[in-house]
C-alpha positions in Angstrom: 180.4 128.4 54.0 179.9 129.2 57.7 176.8 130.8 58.5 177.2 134.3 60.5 176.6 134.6 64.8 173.6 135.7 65.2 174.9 136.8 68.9 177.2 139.2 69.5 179.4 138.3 71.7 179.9 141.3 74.9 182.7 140.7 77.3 184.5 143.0 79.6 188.0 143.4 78.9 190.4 141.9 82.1 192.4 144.9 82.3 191.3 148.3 81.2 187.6 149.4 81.8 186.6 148.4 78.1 183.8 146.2 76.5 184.5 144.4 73.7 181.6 143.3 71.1 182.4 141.1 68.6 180.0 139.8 65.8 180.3 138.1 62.2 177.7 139.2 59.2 177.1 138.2 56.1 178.5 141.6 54.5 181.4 143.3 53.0 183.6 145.7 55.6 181.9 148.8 53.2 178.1 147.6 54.1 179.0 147.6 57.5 180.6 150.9 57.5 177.6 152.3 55.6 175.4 150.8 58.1 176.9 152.7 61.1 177.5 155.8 59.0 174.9 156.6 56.9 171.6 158.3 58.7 168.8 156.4 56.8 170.5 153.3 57.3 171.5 153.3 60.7 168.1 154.2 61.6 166.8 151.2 60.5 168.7 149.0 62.3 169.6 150.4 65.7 168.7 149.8 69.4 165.7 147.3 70.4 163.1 145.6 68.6 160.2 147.8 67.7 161.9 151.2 68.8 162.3 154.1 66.6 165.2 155.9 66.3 165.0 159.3 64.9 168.2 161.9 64.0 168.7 165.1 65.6 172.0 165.7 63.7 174.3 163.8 62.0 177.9 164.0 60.4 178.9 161.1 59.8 183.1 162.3 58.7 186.4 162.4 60.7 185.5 165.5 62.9 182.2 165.8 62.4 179.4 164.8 65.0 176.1 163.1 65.4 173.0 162.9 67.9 170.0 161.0 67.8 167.2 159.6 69.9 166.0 156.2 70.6 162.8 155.4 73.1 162.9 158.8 74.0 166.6 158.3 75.2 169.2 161.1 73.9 172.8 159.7 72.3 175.3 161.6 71.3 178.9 162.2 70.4 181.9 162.8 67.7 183.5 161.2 64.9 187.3 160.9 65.4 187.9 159.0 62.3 185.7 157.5 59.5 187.4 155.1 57.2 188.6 151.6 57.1 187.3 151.6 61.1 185.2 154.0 63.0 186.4 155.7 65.9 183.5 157.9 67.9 182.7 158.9 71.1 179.1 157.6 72.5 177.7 159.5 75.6 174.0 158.6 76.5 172.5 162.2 78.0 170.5 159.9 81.0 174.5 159.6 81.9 176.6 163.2 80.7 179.3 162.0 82.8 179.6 158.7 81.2 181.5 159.0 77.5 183.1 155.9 75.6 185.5 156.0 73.0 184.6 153.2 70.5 186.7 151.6 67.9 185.0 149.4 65.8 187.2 147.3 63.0 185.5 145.4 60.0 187.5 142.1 59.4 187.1 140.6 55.5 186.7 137.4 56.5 186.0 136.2 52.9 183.5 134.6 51.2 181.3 138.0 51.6 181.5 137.7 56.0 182.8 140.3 58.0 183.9 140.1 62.1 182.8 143.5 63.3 184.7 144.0 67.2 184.1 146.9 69.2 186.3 148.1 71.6 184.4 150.7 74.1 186.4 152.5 76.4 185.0 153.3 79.4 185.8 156.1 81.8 186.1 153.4 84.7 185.4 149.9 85.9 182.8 151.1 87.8 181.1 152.7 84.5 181.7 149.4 82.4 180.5 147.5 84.6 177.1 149.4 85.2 177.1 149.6 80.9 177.0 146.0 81.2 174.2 145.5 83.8 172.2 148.0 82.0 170.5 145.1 79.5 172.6 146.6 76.9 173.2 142.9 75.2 169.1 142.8 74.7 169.5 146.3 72.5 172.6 145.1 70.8 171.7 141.6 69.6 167.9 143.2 68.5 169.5 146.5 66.7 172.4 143.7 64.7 169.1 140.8 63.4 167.3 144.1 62.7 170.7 144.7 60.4 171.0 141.4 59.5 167.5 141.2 58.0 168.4 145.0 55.8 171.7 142.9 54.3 169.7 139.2 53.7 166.8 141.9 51.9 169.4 143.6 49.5 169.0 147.0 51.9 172.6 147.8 52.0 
């Protein structure tokens, strides 16, 4: 049995101003969906090492909406659909101009692994490509071993 990346992988997509993350787990599609969708879980998990997020509001259901704060740093934005794959929008309020729409998929790969991939669509290149200089990998790969460490201690 393979053991999951403990990296996720970030690239910018060649033709449309998206960034894809992609990243295995040792978890079922559901944990992972309860891990992005449920309040007390998410913040857990999320953004750097040894930051705290806490929820301003949160409705986690197709149509509902959410906004929290991390570091001081306001995020926030609306559920399109909540299922089998999450669809949201994702606006940080240092940026109001700047909104993504994110589809993240949850692929059973078997043996109790799931590949999460992102696909955040950007507004622009130019925005994508400032997302990506913005040390955004740093936050990503911290928030997912904080999540890893909540699934390997029976959290989810």
């Amino acid at each position: 049995m393979n053991a999951p990346s403990t990296t996720t992988t970030i690239e910018a997509h060649p033709d449309v101003p998206a960034i894809v993350m992609t990243r295995d787990f040792r978890a079922t599609p559901a944990q992972l969906v309860r891990a992005h969708t449920d309040p007390e879980i998410f913040t857990q998990w999320v953004g750097p090492a040894g930051s705290v997020t806490e929820i301003d509001h949160w409705d986690a259901r197709t149509g509902g909406s959410y906004r929290y704060v991390n570091q001081g740093e306001g995020f926030h934005g609306c559920f399109h659909e909540v299922g089998d794959r999450l669809v949201q929008t994702w606006t940080w309020e240092g940026m109001p101009d700047f909104v993504s729409l994110e589809t993240m998929t949850f692929e059973d790969l078997g043996d109790g692994r799931t590949r999460l991939t992102a696909f955040s669509l950007c507004g622009s290149f130019e925005q994508r490509d400032g997302m990506l200089s913005s040390g955004m990998e740093g936050g990503v790969n911290d928030g997912y071993a904080k999540l890893d460490g909540l699934l390997a201690g029976g959290g989810l």
